[in-house]
C-alpha positions in Angstrom: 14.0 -51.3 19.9 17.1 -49.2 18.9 17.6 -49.0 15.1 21.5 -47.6 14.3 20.5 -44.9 12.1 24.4 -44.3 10.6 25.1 -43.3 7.2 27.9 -45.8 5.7 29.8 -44.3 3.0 31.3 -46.5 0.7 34.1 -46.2 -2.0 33.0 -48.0 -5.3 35.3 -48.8 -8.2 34.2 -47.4 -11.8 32.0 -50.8 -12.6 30.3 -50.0 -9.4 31.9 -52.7 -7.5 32.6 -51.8 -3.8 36.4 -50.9 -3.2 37.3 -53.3 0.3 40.9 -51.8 0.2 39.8 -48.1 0.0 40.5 -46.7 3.1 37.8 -46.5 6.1 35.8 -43.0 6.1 34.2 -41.6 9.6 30.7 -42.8 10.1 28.1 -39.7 10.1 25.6 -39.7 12.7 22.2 -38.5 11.4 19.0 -38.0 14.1 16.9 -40.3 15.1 13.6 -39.5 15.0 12.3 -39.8 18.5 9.1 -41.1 19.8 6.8 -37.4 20.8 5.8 -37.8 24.4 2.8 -36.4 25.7 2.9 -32.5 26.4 1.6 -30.7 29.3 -1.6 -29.9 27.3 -3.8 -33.1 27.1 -6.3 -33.0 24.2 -8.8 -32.0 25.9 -7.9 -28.7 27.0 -6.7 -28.1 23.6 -10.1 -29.6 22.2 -11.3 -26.4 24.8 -8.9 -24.0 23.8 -10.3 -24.6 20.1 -14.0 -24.5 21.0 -13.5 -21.0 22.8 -11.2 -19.4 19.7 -14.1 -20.3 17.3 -16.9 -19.3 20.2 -15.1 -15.9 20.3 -13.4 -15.2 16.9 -15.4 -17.6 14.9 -18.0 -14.7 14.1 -15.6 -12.3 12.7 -14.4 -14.1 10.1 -17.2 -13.4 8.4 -15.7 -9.8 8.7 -12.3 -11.1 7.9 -14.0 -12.3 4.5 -15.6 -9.5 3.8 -12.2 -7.5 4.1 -10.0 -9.5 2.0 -12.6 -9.5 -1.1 -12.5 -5.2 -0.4 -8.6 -5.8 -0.6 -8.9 -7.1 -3.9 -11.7 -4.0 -4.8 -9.7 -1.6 -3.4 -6.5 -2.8 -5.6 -8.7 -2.4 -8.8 -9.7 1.1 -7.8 -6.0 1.7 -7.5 -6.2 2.0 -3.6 -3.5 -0.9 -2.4 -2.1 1.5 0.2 -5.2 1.8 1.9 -5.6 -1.9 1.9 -2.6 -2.5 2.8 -2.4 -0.3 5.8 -5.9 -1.3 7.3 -4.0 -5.2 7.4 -1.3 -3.2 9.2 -3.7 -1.8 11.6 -5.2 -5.2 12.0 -2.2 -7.1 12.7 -1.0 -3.9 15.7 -4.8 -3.7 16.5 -4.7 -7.2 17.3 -1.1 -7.5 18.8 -1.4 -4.5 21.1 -5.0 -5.0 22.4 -4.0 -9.2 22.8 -1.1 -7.9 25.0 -3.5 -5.7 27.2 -5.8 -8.1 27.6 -3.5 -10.7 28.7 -0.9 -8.8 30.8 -2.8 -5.5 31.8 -6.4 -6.7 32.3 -5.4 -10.7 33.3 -8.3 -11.5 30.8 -6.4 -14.5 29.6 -6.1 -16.2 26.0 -10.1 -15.7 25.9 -9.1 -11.6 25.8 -6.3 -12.7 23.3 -8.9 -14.1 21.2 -11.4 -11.2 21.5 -8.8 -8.8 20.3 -8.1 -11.2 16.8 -11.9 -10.7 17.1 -11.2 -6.9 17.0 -8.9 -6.7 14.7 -10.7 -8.4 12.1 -13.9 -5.7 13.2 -11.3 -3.2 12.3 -10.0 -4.7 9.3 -13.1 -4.6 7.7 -14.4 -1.5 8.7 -11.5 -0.1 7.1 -11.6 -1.8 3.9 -15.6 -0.2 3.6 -14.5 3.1 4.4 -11.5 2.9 1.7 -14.7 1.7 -0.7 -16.8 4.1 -0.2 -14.3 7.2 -0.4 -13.9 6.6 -3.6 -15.2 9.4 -5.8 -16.6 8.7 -9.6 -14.0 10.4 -12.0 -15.2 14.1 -13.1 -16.5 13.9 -16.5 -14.7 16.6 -18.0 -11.4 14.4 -17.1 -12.5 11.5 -18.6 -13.4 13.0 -21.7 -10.2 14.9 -22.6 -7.8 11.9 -21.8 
């Protein structure tokens, strides 16, 4: 069942009346929406490829949680670069070590998803160690500002 999908524009007079005698304007196509057919990836395997990504990187996003609520620590202590670099050296951490895992070490997207899983390890490691570095104020500072 083929439904013409063509946008008619009409000329209308100022009561709203449609002009007949107004001359004919080109039709405008618009797309059709099209029925999707079935990828190469059934659901099953991608029911599979979910199951592994939470087997592997599930875990760590207990890390990933713990990272984002330092981000927000850091940014009171007045640390945001160090917040925000430790999510750049997630994002490369995870980006470089998923491209050796899939094209140096043929692990696959299972190695893909253990180097997310890494990244997010590093991500929060990072965030602790910006934490932790930071120093109480010197008394003597505080007391003369």
């Amino acid at each position: 069942m083929h439904h013409d999908r063509t946008l008619r524009v009409v000329k209308r007079d100022t009561a709203g009346r449609i002009d007949h005698d107004a001359p004919r304007p080109k039709l405008i196509k618009t797309p059709v929406a099209r029925p999707h057919r079935a990828s190469a990836c059934s659901v099953t395997e991608v029911a599979r490829l979910c199951s592994l990504y939470l087997r592997i990187v599930g875990p760590t996003y207990l890390l990933f949680g713990l990272g984002l609520g330092l981000f927000y620590v850091t940014l009171g202590f007045g640390r945001g670069v160090a917040a925000m670099n430790a999510n750049a050296v997630r994002m490369m951490a995870s980006a470089g070590l998923g491209l050796v895992a899939v094209y140096w070490l043929d692990l696959g997207v299972a190695g893909f998803f253990a180097a997310v899983a890494t990244g997010f390890c590093v991500y929060a490691a990072l965030l602790v160690r910006a934490v932790t570095r930071v120093k109480a104020p010197d008394a003597t500072l505080a007391t003369t500002s």
